[in-house]
C-alpha positions as a Markdown table, in Angstrom:
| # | Residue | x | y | z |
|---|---|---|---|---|
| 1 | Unk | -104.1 | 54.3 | -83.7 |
| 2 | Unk | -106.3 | 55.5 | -86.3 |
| 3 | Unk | -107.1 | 54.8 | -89.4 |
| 4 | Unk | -105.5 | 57.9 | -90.8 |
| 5 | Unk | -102.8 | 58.1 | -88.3 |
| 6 | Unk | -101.3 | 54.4 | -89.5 |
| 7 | Unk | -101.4 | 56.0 | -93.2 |
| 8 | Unk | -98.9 | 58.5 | -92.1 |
| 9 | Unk | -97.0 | 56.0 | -90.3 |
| 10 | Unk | -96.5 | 53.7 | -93.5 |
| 11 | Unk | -96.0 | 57.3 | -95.3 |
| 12 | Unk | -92.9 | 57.8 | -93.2 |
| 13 | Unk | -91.4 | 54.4 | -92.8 |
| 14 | Unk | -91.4 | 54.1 | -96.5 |
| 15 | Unk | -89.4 | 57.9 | -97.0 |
| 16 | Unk | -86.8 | 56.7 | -94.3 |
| 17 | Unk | -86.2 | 53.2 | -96.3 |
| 18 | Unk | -86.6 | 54.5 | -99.4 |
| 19 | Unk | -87.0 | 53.2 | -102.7 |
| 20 | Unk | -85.9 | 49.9 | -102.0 |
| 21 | Unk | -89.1 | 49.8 | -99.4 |
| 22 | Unk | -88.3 | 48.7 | -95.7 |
| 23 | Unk | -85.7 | 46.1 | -96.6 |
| 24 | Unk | -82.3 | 47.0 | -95.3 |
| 25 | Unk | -79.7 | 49.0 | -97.0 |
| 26 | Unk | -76.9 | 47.0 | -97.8 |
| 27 | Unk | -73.6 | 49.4 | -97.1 |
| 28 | Unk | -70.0 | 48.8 | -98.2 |
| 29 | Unk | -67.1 | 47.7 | -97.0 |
| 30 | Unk | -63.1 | 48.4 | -97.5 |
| 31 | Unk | -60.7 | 45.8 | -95.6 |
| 32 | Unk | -57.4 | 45.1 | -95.7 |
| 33 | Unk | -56.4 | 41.1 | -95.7 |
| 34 | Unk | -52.3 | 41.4 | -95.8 |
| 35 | Unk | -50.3 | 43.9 | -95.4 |
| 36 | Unk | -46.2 | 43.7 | -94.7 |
| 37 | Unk | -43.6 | 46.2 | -94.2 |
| 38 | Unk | -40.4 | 45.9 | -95.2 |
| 39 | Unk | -37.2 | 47.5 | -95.1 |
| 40 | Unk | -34.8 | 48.3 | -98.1 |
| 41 | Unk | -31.5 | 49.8 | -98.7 |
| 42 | Unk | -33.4 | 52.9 | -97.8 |
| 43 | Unk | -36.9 | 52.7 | -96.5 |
| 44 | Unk | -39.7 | 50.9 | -95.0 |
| 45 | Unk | -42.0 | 50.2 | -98.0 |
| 46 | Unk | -45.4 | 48.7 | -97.8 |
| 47 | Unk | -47.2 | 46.3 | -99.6 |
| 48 | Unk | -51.1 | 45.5 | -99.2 |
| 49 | Unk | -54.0 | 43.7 | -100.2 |
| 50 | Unk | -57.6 | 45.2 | -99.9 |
| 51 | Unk | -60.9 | 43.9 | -100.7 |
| 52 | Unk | -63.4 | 46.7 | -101.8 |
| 53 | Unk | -67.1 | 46.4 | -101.6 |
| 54 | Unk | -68.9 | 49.7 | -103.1 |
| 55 | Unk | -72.2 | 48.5 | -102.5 |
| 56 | Unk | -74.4 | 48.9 | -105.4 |
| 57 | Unk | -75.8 | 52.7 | -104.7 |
| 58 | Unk | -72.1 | 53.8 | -105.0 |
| 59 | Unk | -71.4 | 51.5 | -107.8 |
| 60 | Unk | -74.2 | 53.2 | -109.6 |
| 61 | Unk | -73.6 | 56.4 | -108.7 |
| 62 | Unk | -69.8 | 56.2 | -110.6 |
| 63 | Unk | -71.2 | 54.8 | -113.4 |
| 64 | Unk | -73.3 | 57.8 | -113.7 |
| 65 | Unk | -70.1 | 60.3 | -113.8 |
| 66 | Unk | -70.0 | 61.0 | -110.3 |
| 67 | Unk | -66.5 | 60.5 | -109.2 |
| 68 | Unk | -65.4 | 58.9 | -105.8 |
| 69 | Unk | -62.3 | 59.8 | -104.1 |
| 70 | Unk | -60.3 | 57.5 | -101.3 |
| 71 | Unk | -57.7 | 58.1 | -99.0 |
| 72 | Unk | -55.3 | 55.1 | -98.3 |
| 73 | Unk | -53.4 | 56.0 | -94.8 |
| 74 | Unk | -50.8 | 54.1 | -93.1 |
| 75 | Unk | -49.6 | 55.6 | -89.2 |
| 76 | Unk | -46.6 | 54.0 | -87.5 |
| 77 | Unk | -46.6 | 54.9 | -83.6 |
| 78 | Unk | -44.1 | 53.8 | -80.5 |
| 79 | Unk | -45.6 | 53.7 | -77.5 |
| 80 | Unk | -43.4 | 54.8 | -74.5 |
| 81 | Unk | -44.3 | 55.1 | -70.7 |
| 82 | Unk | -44.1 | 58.9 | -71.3 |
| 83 | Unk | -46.2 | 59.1 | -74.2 |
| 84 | Unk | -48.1 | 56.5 | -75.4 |
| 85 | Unk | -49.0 | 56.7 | -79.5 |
| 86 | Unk | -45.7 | 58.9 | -80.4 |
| 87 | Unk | -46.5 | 59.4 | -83.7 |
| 88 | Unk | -42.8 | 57.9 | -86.1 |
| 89 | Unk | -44.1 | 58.0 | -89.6 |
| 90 | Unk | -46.6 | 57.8 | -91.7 |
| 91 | Unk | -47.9 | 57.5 | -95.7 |
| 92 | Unk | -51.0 | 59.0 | -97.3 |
| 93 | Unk | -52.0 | 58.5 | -100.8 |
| 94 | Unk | -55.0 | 59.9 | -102.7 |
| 95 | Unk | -57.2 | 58.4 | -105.6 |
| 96 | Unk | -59.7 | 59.4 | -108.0 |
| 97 | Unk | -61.9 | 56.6 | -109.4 |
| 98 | Unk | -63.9 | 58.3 | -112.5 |
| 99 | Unk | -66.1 | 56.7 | -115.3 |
| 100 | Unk | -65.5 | 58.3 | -118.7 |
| 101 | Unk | -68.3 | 58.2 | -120.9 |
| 102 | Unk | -66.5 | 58.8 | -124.6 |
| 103 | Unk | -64.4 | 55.6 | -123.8 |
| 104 | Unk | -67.0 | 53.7 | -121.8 |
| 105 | Unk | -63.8 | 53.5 | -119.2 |
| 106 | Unk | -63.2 | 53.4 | -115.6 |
| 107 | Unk | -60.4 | 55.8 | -115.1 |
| 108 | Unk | -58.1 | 55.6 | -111.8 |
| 109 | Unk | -55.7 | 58.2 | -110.9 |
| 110 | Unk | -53.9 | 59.0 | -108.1 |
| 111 | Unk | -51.6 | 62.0 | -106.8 |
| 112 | Unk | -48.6 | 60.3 | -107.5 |
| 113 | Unk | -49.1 | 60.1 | -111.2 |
| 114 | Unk | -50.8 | 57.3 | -111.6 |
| 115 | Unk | -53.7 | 57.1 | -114.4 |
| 116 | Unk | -54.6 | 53.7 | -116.2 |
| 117 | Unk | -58.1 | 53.1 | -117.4 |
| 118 | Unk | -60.0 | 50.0 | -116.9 |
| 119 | Unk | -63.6 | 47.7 | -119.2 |
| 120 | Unk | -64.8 | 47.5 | -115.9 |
| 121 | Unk | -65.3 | 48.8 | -112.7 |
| 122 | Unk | -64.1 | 45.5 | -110.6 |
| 123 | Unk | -61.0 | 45.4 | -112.3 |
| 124 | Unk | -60.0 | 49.2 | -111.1 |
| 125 | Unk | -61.3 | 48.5 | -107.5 |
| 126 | Unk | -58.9 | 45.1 | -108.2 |
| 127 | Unk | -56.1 | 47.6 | -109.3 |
| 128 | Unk | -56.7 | 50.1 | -106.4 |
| 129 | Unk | -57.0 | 47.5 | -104.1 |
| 130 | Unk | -53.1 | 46.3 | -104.2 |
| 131 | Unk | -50.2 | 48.7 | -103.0 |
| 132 | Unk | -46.9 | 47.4 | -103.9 |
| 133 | Unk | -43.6 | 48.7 | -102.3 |
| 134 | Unk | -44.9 | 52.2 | -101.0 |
| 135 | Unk | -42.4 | 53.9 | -99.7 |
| 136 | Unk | -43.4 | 55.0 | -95.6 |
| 137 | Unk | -40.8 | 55.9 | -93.9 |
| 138 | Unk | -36.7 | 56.1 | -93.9 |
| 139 | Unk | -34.9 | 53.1 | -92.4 |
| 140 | Unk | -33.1 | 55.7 | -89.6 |
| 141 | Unk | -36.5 | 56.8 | -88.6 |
| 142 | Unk | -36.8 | 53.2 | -87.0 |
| 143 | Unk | -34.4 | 51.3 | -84.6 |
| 144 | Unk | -33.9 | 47.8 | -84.8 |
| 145 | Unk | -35.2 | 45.9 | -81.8 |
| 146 | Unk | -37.7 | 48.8 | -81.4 |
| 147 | Unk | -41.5 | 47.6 | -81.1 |
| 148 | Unk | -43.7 | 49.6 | -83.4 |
| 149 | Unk | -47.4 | 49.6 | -84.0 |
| 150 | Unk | -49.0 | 50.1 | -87.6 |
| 151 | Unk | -52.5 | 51.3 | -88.7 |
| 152 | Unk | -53.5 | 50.7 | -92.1 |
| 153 | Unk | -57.0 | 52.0 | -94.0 |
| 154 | Unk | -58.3 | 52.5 | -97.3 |
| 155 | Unk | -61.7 | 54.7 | -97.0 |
| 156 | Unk | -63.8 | 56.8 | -99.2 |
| 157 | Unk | -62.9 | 60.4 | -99.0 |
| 158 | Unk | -66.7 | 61.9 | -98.2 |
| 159 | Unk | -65.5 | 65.3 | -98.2 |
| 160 | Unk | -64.7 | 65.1 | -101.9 |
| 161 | Unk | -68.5 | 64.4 | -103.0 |
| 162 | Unk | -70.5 | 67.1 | -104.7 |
| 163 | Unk | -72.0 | 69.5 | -101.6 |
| 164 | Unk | -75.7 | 67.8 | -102.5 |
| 165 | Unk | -74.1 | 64.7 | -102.0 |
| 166 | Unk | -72.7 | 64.9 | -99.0 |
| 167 | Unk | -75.9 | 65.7 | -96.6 |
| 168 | Unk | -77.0 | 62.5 | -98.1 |
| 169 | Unk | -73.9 | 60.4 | -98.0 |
| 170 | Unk | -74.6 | 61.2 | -94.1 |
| 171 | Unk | -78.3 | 60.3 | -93.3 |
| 172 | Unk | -78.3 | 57.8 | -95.7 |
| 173 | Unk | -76.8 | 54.2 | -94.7 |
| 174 | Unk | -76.4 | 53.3 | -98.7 |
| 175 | Unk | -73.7 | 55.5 | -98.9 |
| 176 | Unk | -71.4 | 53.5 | -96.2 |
| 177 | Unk | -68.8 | 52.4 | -96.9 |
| 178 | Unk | -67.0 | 50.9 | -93.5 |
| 179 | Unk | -63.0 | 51.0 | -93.6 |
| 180 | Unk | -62.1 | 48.8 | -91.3 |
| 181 | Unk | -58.9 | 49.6 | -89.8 |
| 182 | Unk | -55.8 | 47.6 | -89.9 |
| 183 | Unk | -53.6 | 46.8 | -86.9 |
| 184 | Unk | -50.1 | 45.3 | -86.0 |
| 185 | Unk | -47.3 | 45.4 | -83.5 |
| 186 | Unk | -43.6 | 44.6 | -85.4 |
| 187 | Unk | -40.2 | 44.7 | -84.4 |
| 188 | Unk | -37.9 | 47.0 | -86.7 |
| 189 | Unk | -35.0 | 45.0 | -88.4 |
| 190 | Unk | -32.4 | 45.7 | -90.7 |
| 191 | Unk | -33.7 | 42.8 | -92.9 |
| 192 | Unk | -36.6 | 40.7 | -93.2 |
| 193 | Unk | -40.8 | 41.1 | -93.4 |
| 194 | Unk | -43.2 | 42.2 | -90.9 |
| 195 | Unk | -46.2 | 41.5 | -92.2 |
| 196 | Unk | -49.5 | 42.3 | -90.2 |
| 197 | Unk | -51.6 | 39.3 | -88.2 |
């Protein structure tokens, strides 16, 4: 190759990389590490435990004024010889994670109400991170001695970005955040956990 051509070449392997040169973007990651389900006088309610890894181009770009949105989603399916994923309930709740200049505050807030303000960004992502007793689904909408399977994520809501920022949330690997999801089998009882293992 010449001289001129391997010029180019650095030229271009530099733009993809970026900034950071060619050392490898480091992503983000959402995953859940408990989760139970568990029936009261009236529902099934949930309660889980995330860990949530921005990565530090996301991190940044909330602490700039840039506001992320995420969508926690819970699906509970019964499989049957007939049809195999028959959908049986399911949960979806919304939050907006915003930094607030005039207060130097992380603010939280979710469709359900919910708005607290945090010193530091950690301690929201902590917050966010932990459902307690979420209501999913009525008690008659599972049958005891019934098998059920559950899928559980937490993921950043792309679609809610500015429009500039979501042609680069695509190409660019920085702006990954992988929500893993979470899977379990139970059996529906009129008392007692099911936690996911």
């Amino acid at each position: 190759m010449s001289r001129h051509g391997r010029r180019w070449l650095v030229i271009l392997l530099l733009g993809i990389a970026g900034p950071g040169g060619l050392a490898p973007a480091w992503a983000g990651s959402i995953e859940a590490t408990a989760a139970r389900l568990i029936p009261n006088e009236e529902n099934y309610v949930l309660s889980a435990e995330f860990n949530i890894d921005l990565g530090p181009r996301l991190e940044e770009i909330v602490t700039r004024g840039v506001p992320l949105y995420f969508q926690l989603e819970l699906e509970i399916t019964r499989d049957r010889w007939f049809w195999p994923g028959e959908h049986i309930a399911g949960r979806t709740l919304n939050y907006r994670l915003a930094y607030v200049p005039l207060s130097r505050q992380y603010r939280l807030s979710g469709a359900s109400g919910l708005s607290q303000d945090f010193a530091k960004l950690a301690d929201a992502l902590r917050f966010m991170g932990r459902t307690a007793a979420l209501p999913v689904a009525e008690r008659s909408a599972l049958k005891p001695g019934e098998t059920y399977q559950a899928a559980l994520r937490l993921a950043l809501d792309r679609q809610q970005l500015p429009k500039p920022l979501q042609l680069d949330a695509i190409v660019n690997k920085e702006w990954t955040v992988d929500a893993k999801i979470l899977r379990w089998q139970f059996v529906a009882s009129n008392a007692g956990e099911r936690e996911a293992h």
